[in-house]
PASEMI-304408 format. One line per field, with one value per residue (C-alpha): residue in one letter; y, x, z. Coordinates in nm, 4 decimals. Layout:
rest = a, ...
v = Y, ...
u = X, ...
w = Z, ...
END
This chain:
rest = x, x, x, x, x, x, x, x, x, x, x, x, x, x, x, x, x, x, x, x, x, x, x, x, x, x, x, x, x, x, x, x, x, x, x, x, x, x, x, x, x, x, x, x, x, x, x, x, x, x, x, x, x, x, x, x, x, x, x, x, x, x, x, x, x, x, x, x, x, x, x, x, x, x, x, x, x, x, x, x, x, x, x, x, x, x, x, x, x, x, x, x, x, x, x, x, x, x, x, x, x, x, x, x, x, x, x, x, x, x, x, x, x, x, x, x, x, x, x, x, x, x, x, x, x, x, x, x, x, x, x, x, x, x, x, x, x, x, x, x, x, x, x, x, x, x, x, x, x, x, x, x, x, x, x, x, x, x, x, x, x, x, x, x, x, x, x, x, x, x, x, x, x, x, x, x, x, x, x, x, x, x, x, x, x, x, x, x, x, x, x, x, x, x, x, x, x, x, x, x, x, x, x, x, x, x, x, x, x, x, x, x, x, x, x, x, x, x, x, x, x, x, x, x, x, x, x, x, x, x, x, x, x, x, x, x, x, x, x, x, x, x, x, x, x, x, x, x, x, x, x, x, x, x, x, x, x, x, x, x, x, x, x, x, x, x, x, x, x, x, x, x, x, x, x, x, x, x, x, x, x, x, x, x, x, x, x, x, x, x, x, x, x, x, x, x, x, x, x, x, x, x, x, x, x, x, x, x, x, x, x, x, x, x, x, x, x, x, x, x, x, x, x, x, x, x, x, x, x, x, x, x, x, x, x, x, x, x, x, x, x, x, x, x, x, x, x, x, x, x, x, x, x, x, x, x, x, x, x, x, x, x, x, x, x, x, x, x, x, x, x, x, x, x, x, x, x, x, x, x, x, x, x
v = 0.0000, 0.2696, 0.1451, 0.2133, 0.5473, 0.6596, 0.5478, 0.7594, 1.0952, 1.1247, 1.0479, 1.2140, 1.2542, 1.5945, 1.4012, 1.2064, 1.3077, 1.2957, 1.4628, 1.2380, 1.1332, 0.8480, 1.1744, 1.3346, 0.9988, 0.9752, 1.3856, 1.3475, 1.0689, 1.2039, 1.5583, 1.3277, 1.1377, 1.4495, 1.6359, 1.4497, 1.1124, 1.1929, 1.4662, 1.3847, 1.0020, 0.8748, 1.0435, 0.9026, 0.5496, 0.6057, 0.7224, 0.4825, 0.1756, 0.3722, 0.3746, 0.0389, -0.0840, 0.1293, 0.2090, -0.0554, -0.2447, -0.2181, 0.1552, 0.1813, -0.0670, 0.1690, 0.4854, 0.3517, 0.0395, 0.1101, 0.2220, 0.4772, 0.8621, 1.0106, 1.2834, 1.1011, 0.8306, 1.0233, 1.3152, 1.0559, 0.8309, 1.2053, 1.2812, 0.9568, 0.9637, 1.2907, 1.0888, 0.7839, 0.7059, 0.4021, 0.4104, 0.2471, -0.1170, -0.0778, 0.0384, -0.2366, -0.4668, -0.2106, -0.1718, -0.5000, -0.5703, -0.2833, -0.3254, -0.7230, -0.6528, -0.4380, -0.0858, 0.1233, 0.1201, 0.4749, 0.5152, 0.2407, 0.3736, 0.7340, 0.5935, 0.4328, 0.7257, 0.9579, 0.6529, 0.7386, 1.0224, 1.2503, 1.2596, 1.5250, 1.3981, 1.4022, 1.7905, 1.9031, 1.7630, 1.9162, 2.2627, 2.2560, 2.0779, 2.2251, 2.5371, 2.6220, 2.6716, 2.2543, 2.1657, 2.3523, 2.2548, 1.8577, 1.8966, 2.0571, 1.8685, 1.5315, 1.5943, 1.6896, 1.4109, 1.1141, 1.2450, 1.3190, 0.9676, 0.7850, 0.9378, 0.9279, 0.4864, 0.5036, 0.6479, 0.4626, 0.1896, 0.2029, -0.0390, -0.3485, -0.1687, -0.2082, -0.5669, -0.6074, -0.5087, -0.6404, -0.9523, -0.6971, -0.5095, -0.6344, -0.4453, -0.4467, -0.4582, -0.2163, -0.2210, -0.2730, 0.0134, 0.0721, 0.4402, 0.7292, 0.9195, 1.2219, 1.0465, 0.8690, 1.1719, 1.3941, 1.0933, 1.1216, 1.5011, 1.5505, 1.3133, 1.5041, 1.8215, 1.7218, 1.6426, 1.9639, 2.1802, 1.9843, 2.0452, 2.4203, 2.5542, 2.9070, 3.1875, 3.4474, 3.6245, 3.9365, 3.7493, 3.8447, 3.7601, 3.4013, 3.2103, 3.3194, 3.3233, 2.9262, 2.9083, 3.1009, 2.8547, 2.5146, 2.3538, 2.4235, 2.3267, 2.0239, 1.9179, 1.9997, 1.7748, 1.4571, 1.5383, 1.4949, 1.1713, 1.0612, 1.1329, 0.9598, 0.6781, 0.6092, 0.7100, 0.5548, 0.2577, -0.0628, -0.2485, -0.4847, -0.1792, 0.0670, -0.2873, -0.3506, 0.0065, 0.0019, -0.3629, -0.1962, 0.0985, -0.0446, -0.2783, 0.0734, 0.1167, -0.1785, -0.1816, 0.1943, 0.3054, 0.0450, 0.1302, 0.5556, 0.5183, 0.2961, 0.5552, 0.8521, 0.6902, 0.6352, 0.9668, 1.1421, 0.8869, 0.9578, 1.2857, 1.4525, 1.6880, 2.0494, 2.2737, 1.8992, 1.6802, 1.2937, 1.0279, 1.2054, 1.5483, 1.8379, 1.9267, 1.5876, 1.6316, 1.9665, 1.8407, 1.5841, 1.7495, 2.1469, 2.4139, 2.3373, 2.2221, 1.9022, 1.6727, 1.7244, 1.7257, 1.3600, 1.2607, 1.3423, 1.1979, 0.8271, 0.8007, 0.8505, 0.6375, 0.3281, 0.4195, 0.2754, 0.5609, 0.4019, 0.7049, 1.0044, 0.9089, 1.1200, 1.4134, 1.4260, 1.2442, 1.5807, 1.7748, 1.6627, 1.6647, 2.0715, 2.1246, 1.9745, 2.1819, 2.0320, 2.2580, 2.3361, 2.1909, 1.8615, 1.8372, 1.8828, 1.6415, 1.3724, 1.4118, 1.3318, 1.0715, 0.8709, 0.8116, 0.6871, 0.4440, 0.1615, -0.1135, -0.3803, -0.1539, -0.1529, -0.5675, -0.6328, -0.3818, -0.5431, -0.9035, -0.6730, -0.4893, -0.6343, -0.5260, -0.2938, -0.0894, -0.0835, 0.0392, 0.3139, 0.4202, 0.4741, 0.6367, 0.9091, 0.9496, 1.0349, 1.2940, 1.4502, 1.4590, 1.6059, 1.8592, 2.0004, 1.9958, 2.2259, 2.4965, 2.5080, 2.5497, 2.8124, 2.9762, 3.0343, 3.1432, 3.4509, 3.4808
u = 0.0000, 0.2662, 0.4775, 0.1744, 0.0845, 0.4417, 0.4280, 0.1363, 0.2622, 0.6025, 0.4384, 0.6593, 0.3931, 0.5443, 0.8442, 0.5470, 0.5790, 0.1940, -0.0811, -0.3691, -0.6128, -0.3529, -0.1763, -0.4882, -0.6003, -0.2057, -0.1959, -0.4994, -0.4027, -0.0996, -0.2649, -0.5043, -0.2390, -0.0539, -0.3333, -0.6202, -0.4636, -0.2371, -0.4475, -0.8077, -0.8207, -0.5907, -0.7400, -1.0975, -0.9430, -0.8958, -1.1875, -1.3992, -1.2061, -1.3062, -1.6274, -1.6642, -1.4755, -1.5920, -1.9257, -2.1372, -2.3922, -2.6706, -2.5849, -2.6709, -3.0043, -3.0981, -3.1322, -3.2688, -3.5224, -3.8874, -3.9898, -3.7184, -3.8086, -3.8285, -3.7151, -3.3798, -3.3764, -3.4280, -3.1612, -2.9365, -2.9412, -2.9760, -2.6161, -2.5108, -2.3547, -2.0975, -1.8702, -1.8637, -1.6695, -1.8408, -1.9899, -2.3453, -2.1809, -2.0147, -2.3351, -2.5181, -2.4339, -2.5113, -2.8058, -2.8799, -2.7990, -2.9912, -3.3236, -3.3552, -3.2390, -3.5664, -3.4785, -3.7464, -3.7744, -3.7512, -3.4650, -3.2896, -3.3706, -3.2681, -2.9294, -2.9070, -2.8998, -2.7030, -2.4375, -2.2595, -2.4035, -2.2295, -1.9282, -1.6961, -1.4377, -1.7151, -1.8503, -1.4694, -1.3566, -1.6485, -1.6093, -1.2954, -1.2757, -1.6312, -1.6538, -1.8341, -2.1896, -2.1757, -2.0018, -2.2750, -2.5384, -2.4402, -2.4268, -2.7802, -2.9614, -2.7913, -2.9307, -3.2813, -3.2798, -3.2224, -3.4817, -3.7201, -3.6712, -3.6865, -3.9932, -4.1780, -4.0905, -4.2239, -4.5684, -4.5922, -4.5429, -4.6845, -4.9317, -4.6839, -4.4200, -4.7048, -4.7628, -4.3952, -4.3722, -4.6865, -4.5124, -4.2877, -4.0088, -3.6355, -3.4359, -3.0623, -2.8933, -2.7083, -2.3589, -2.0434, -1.8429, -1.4630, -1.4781, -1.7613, -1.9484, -1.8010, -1.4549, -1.5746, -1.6958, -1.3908, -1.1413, -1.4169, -1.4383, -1.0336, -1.0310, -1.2743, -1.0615, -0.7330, -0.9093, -1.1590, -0.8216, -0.5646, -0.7759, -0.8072, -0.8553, -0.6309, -0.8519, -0.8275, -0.5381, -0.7861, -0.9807, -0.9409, -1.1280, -1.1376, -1.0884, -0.7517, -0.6239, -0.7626, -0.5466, -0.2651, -0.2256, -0.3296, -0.0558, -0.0091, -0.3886, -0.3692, -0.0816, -0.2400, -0.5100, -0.2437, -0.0959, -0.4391, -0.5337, -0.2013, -0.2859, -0.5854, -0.4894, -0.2503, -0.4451, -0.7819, -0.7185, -0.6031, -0.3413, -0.5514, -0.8405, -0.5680, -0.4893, -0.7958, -0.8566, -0.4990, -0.6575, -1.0120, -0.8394, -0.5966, -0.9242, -1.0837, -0.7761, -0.7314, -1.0731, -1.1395, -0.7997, -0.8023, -1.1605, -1.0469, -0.7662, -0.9292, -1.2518, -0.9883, -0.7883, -1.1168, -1.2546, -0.9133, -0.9378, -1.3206, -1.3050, -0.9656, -0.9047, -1.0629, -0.9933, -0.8660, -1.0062, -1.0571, -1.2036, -1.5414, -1.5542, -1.7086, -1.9823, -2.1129, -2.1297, -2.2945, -2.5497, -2.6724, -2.6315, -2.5341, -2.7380, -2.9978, -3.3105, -3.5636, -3.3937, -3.0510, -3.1370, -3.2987, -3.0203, -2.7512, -3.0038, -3.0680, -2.7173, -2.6314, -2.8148, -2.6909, -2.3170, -2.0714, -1.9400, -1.6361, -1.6277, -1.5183, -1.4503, -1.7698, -1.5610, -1.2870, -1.5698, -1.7969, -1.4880, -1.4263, -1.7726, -1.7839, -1.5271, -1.6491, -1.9822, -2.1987, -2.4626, -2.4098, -2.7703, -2.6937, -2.4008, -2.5872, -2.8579, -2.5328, -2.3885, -2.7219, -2.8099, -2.4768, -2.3224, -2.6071, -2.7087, -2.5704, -2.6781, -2.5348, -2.6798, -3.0116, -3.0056, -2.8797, -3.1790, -3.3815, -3.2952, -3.3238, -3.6855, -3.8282, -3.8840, -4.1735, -3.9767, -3.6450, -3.8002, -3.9900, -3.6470, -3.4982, -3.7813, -3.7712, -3.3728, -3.3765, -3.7287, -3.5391, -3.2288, -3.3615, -3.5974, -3.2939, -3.1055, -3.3683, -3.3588, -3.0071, -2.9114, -3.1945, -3.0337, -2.6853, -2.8080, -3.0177, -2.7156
w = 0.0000, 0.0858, -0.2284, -0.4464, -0.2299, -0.3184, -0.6598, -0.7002, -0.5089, -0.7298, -1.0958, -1.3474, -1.5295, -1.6281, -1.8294, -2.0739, -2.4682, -2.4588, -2.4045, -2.3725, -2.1433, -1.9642, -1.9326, -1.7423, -1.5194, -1.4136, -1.3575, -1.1546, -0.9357, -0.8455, -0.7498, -0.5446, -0.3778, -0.2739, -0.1949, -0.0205, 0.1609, 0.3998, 0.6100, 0.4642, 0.3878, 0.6893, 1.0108, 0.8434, 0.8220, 1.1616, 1.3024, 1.0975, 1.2632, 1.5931, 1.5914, 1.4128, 1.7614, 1.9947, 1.9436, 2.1001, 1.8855, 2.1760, 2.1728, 1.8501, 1.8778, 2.1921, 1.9662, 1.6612, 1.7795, 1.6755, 2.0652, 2.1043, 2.0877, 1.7546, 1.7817, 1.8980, 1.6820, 1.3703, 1.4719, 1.5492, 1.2521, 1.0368, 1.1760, 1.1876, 0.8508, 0.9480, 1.1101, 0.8834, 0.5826, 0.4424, 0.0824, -0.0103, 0.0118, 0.3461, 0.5423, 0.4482, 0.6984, 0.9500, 0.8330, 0.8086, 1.1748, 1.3157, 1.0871, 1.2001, 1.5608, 1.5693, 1.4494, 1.2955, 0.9282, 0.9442, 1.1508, 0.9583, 0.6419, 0.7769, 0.8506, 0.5170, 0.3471, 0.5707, 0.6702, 0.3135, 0.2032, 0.4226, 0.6088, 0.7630, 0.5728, 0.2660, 0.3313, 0.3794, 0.0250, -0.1336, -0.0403, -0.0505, -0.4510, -0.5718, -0.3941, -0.0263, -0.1728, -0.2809, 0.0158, 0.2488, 0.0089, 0.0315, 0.4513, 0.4508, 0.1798, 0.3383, 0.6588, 0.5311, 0.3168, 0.5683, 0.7750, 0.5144, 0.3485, 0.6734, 0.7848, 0.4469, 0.4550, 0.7878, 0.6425, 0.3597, 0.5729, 0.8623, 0.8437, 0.7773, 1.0704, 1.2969, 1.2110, 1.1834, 1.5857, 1.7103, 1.9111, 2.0635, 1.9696, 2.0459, 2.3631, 2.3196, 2.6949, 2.8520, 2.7131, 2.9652, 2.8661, 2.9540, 2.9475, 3.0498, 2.7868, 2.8159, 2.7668, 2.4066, 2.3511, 2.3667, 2.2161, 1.8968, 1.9006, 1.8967, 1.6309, 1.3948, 1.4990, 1.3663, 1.0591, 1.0041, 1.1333, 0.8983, 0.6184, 0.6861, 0.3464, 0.2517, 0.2476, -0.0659, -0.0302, 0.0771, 0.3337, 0.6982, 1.0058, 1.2295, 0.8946, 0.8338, 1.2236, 1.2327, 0.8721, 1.0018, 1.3375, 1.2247, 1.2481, 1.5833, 1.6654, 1.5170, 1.7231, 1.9347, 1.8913, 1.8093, 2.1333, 2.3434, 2.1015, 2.2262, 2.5940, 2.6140, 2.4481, 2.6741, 2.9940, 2.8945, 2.6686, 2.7066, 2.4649, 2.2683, 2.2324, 2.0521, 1.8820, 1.7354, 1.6771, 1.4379, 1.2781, 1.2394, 1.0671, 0.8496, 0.7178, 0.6280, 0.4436, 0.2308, 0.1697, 0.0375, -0.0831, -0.4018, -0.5040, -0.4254, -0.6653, -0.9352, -0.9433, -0.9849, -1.2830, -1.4425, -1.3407, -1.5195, -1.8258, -1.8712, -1.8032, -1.7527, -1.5161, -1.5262, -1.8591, -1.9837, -2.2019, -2.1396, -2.3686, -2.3485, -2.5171, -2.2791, -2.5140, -2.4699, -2.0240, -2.1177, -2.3720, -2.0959, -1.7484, -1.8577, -1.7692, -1.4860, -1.7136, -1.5023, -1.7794, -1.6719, -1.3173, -1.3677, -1.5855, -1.3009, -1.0755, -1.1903, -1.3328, -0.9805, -0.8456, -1.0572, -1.0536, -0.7501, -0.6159, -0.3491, -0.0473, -0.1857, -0.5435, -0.6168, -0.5396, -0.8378, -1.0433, -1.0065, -1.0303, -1.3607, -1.4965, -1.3781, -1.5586, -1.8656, -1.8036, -1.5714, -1.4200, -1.0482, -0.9951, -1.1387, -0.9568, -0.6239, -0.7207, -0.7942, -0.4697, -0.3256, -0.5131, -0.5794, -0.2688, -0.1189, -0.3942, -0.6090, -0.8266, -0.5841, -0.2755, -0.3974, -0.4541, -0.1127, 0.0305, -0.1672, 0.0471, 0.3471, 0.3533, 0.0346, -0.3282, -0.2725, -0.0009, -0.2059, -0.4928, -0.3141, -0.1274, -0.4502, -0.5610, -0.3155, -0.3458, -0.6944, -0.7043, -0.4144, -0.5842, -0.8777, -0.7334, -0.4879, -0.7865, -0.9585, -0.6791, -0.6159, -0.9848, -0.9574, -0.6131, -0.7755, -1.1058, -0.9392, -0.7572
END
């Protein structure tokens, strides 16, 4: 892995007679490789094998079974998906688990969505490739979304949840945990830190105000961070938890990193890199998703939908398609429908909750997609 990593970060691709699109998929993986794994895809490999150790399964059953509060369950799975970096393949067993331990189909479906969807990781990489008004766009609409979704299946459902539950729902136990709340709690939050700080985007060279003092010192703050990490790991963690932790991690690792690089050679062949051309000329991407027309909004929509994004290649995928002219709208409606769906994720929900409720899940994805596409291509055009 660090051979290839390497390989990837010093490309001469500057020294190729050529100007082709190899030449842009082999320019763009080496921008991504110096750019976006060492301080964006590494701390999320980490906190991914975190919380798949140390976040309890009965915690998880306690917030989202069909008898816990609403309001709480649905906030909870709704935010669920900031901290995660799994794609539409990796939350399915998740979701799985929770859904025939007795979650809600509304909380599980909720989760679903926002599990890859979004991500801090996700939201920082957007604003920071496609510009602040996607990036904020993606957060909100996520969040809105998984609720929406989750409460609409629970609706249209209700009738066969009720039946579902009737004999009782199932109660997870109380989980023996080796450390308080409050300590999980800071050991996550100084984990997303290091990664929202590292990632500090420069502001215009103009800018002043708290955005360029956090800019100016975040180097220091994110040592800062790395050194508390380090304290409480030693203080509050025992050998074979910061083991597993390492194990859970470096599985994030092997198991996103191959698919990451694979989607951004294709993404550079396909498409090139921005003001580049790839194997697909630009005018074609503009005839199909340009502008911010209902057609193009569906377009970007469904062929969302039934593409495999792996977590975060929608990110240099979108950047190249905005640079070969894709609307701003369609791009939004992409990013909300992509991530979150798949071929092979829609035939393993279908095993899960049936055909009838898979197909009306994807349903609702993609009108939603398409109609937020709509008004934010209409938002930054009046703009």
């Amino acid at each position: 892995m660090a051979a290839i990593f390497s390989a990837c970060f010093y490309l001469p691709v500057e020294l190729l007679p050529f100007r082709n699109p190899i030449f842009e998929a082999l320019a763009l993986v080496r921008w991504y490789a110096r750019e976006h794994v060492l301080l964006c895809l590494v701390p999320a490999f980490f906190i991914a094998g975190a919380i798949s150790v140390f976040v309890s399964q009965a915690s998880v059953i306690k917030y989202f079974g069909a008898k816990a509060n609403k309001f709480l369950a649905y906030s909870v799975a709704s935010i669920s998906g900031t901290i995660l970096a799994v794609c539409s393949c990796t939350v399915l067993p998740l979701f799985s688990g929770i859904y025939k331990r007795g979650a809600g189909l509304g909380p599980a479906t909720a989760f679903l969505y926002s599990g890859p969807a979004i991500n801090v990781l996700a939201i920082i990489m957007t604003a920071r490739i496609l510009g602040w008004e996607l990036g904020l766009a993606r957060a909100i609409g996520a969040i809105l979304f998984s609720v929406i979704i989750g409460f609409l299946m629970h609706l249209i459902f209700l009738k066969e949840e009720r039946a579902r539950h009737a004999s009782g729902d199932l109660i997870a136990g109380d989980a023996k945990e080796n450390r308080s709340f409050l300590q999980n709690g800071l050991y996550f939050a100084s984990m997303v830190g290091f990664l929202v700080i590292a990632n500090w985007a420069k502001p215009e060279a103009a800018s002043q105000g708290l955005w360029a003092f956090i800019y100016s010192v975040k180097w220091y703050i994110s040592i800062g961070f790395l050194l508390l990490i380090s304290v409480m790991l030693i203080r509050w963690f025992k050998k074979d938890e910061i083991t597993d932790w390492v194990s859970a991690s470096w599985a994030f690792a092997k198991q996103i990193m191959p698919l990451l690089l694979a989607g951004v050679i294709v993404a550079g062949l396909l498409l090139g890199r921005p003001g580049h051309e790839g194997l697909i000329p630009s005018w074609i991407i503009e005839k199909a998703v340009g502008g911010n027309s209902l057609w193009a909004n569906f377009f970007a929509s469904i062929a969302g939908a039934f593409m495999y994004f792996a977590t975060l290649t929608e990110v240099p995928i979108l950047q190249g398609l905005i640079g070969s002219g894709m609307g701003k709208g369609p791009a939004l409606a992409l990013l909300l429908a992509g991530p979150a769906l798949s071929l092979p994720n829609m035939l393993v929900i279908r095993g899960v909750i049936g055909t009838k409720k898979t197909v009306t899940y994807v349903t609702l994805v993609v009108v939603m997609a398409t109609i937020s596409g709509l008004i934010f291509g209409f938002i930054i055009r009046i703009n």
